[in-house]
N, C-alpha and C positions, 0 to 999 in steps of 0.2 A: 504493500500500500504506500509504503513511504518512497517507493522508488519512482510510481506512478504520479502521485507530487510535485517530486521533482522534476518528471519528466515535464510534467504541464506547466511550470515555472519554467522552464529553459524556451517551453514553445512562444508563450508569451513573451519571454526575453527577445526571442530573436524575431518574432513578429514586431514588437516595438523597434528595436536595431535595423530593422528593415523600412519601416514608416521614416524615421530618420532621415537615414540614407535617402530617401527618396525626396522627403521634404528639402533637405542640402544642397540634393542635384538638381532641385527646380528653380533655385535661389540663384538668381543672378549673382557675380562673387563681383564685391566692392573694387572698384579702379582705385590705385592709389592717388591719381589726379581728381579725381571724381568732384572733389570737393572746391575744387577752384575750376572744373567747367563750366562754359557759356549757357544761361540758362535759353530755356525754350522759349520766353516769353520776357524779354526785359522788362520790369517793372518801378513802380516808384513805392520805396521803403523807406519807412521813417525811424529809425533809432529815437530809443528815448531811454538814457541812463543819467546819471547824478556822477557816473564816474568818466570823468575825457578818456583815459586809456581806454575803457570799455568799451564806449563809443568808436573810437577812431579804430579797434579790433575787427567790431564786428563792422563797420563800413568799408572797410580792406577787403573782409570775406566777400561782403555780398556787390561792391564795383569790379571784382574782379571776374564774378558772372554773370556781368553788363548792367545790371540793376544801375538806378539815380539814386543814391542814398539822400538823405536829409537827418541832421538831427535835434534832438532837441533835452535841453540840460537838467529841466526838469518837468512835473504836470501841468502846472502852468502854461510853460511855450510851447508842452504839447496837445494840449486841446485848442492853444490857437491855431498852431501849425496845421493841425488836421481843418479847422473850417477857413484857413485862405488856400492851401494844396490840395491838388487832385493827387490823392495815394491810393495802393495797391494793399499796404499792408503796414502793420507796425508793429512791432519789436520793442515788449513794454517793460521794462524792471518794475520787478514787483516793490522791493524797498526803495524808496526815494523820502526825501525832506519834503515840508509841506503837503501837498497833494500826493498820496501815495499812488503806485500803480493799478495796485487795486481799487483806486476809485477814480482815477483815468476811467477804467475798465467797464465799470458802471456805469457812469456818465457818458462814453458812448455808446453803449447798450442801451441807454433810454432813451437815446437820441433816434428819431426815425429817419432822421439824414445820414446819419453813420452805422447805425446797427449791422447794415452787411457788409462793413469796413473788418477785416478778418484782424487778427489780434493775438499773436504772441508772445507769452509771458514768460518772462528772465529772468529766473532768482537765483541764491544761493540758496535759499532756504530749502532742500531737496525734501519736502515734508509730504506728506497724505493730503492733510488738512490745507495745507497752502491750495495743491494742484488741486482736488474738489472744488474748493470755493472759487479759485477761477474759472474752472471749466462751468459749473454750473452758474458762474454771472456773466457767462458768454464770450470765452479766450477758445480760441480755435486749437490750440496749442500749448503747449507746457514745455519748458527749457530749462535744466540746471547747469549754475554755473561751476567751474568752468565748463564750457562747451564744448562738443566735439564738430569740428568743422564738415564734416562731413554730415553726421545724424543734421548740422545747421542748416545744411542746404537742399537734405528731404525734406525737414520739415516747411520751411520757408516753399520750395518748390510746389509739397503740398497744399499748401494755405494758399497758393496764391492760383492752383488748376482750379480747387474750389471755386474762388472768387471769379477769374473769370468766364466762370464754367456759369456762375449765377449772371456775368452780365450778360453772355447769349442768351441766357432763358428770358432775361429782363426785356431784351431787344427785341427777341422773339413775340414777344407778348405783348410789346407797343406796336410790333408791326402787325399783329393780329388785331389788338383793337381797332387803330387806323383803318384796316381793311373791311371790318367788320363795319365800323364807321359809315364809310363810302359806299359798302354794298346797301347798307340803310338809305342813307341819302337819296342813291341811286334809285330803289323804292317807294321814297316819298316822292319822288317828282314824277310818278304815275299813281300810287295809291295813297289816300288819307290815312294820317299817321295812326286811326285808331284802325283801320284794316289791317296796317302794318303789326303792329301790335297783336291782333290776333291772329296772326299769318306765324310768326314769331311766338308764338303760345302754343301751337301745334294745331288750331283748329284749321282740318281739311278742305271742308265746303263754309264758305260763305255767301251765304243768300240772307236778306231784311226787304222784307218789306215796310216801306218808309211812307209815311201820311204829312202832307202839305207841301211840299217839296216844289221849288220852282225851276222850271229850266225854261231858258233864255235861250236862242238860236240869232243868227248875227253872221250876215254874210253881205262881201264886197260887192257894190251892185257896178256891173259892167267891166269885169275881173278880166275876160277874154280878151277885150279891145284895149286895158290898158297894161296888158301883159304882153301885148305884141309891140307895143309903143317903149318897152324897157331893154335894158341887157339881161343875163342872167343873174348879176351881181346885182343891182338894182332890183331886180324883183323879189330876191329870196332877203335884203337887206329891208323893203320893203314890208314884205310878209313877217320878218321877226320882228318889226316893229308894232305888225298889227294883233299879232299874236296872245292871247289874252295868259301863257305861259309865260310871257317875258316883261311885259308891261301892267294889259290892263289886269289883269288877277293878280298883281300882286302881295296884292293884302290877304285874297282868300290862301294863295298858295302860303300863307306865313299859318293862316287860322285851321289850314284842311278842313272848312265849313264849305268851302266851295271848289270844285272840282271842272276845271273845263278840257273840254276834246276837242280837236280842230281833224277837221278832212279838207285837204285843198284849201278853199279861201272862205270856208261854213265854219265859225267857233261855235260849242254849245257849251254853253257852263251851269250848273245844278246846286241848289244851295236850300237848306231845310229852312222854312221858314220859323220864326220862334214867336210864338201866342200868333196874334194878329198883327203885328206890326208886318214892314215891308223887311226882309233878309237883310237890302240893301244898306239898310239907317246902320246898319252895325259896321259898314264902312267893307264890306267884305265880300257882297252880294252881289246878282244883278247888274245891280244900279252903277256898281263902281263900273263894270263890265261896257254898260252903255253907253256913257259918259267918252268911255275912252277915243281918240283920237289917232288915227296912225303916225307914226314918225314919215314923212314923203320925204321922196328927192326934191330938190327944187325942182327938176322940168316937169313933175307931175301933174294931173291935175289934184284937187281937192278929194278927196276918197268919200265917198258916200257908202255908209251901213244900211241894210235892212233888216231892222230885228222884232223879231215877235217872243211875245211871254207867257208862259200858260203857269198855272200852279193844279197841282194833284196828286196821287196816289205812287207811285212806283214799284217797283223789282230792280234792287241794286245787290249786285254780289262781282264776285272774282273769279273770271275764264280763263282757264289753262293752268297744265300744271309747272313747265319752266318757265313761260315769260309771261308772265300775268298780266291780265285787262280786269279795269274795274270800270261796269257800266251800268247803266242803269233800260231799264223798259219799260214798256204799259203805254196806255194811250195817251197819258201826260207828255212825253217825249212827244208822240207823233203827233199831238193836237198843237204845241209848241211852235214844231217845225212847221204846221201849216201857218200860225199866227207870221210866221217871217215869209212865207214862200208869196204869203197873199197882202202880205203889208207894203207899206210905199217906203221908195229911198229917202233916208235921212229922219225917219221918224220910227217910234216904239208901239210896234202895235202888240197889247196888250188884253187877255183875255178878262171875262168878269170875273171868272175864280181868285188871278189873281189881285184883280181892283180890289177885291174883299178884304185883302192881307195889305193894303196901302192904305198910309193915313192922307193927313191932307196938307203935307208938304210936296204933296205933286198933284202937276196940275195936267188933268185928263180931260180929255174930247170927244166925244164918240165919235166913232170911223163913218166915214160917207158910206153908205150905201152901193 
């Protein structure tokens, strides 16, 4: 029995002697220059000792693996030094007069401008208790002095792939927003931000049926003849002037209370009416739409609109599922678009539904017969 023991003790022995062996042979074996090579990544380091020779030590170590050293003599000039330089890293003594390091150490941990400023701590004091308290008040790193210049320039090396390991994720994640941003944007200048919104929430189908709702129809009367009278620059600088995208909606496009479509030289723009007043009084409606004026060339003549107004019931939702249209239907739209087809240039001709929703800052005429 006793030989059997021993036997399974020797197995174990040489199973471990073998794990060894193998963890050894996977281990890179240390350069003796290793310690004064060119880092991967030059950075800017800030020394912060109470002692000059210590200082001017470790800046010898870390300029001669291309790093910008900087230092500073005590906590004091080095919490200034950190908010007028852009640094990579700092190299803190824990002991120092006044301001100790350890409460450097704090102070930029509480700090939301420096907390992912990485931070390691240099002491003599090779303790438990020291290296806890720093790690846990957020030192990336722990160093006893004296130093081994090599173990100085893992660790430095380490703290500093970290750090800018964190500012690609940082970059990453402003150039995600940004983009995120602009595909928004890009969204709102064809849907109302609260479609957006629920587009952005996950809901599939959007369909509302909407009560009182006015649409406006607004087109260039004699477009053919003065389209032939133009260049191509001219016409299309023309059109983006009359455009109720670029000028005249530009308050609804601020409110997403009003929404307009243009085909060729026909704008239609749609806006909820609120109680009985006109949409328009709230500076964002209609009215604004009517009002508006084209930008001409000078050899133009004068642009004349014909528009008509109807107010009613609707079916508004969003067609398609990559490039989406937000439109509205019902006889509302098509009664509209007759108020314009049958109305006279340069005047609003306007249905009774919507007279009901006008008060009596406008002045109305009934249409000739």
């Amino acid at each position: 029995m006793a030989g059997n023991g021993e036997a399974n003790g020797d197995t174990r022995g040489d199973v471990s002697a073998r794990m060894v062996e193998s963890v050894l042979a996977s281990v890179r074996a240390v350069a003796a220059d290793e310690a004064d090579r060119t880092a991967a990544i030059p950075s800017r380091i800030l020394v912060v000792d109470d002692n000059a020779s210590n200082r001017d030590l470790l800046s010898r170590r870390l300029q001669r693996q291309g790093h910008t050293v900087l230092q500073a003599e005590d906590g004091t000039a080095a919490l200034a030094m950190v908010e007028q330089e852009s640094l990579d890293l700092v190299l803190l003594d824990l002991m120092m007069p006044g301001i100790s390091g350890y409460e450097v150490l704090t102070r930029l941990k509480a700090d939301s401008g420096h907390r992912d400023l990485p931070v390691i701590m240099i002491s003599a004091l090779n303790e438990l208790d020291s290296i806890v308290r720093c790690i846990e008040a957020g030192a990336d790193d722990y160093l006893a002095k004296p130093f081994d210049p090599i173990l100085l320039r893992a660790r430095v090396g380490s703290s500093l792939d970290k750090k800018h390991l964190r500012d690609r994720e940082r970059e990453m994640v402003e150039a995600l927003r940004v983009e995120k941003e602009r595909s928004e944007q890009l969204l709102l200048n064809i849907l109302p931000r609260a479609i957006v919104t629920r587009l952005n929430g996950g809901e599939a189908v959007i369909a509302d049926q909407l009560r009182d709702v006015t649409i406006l129809f607004a087109d260039i009367v004699g477009f053919t003849w003065i389209a032939s009278k133009m260049s191509a620059a001219e016409l299309v600088r023309m059109l983006n002037g009359c455009s109720p995208s670029s000028t005249g909606s530009r308050s609804s496009t601020a409110s997403r209370r009003s929404r307009p479509w243009a085909t060729t030289t026909c704008w239609r723009v749609a806006c909820r009416a609120a109680s009985r007043s006109c949409p328009c009084r709230s500076g964002n409606g209609p009215g604004d739409a009517c009002r508006h004026r084209a930008h001409q060339p000078r050899s133009a003549s004068p642009l004349q609109m014909r528009i008509g107004i109807h107010t009613g019931d609707v079916v508004a939702g969003v067609i398609g599922t990559h490039k989406f249209v937000y439109d509205i239907w019902g006889d509302t739209v098509n009664i509209a678009s007759r108020m314009e087809s049958h109305g006279m240039p340069g005047r609003i001709h306007v249905s009774a539904d919507t007279r009901r929703h006008l008060d009596d800052h406008f002045h109305l005429e009934r249409a000739a017969s």
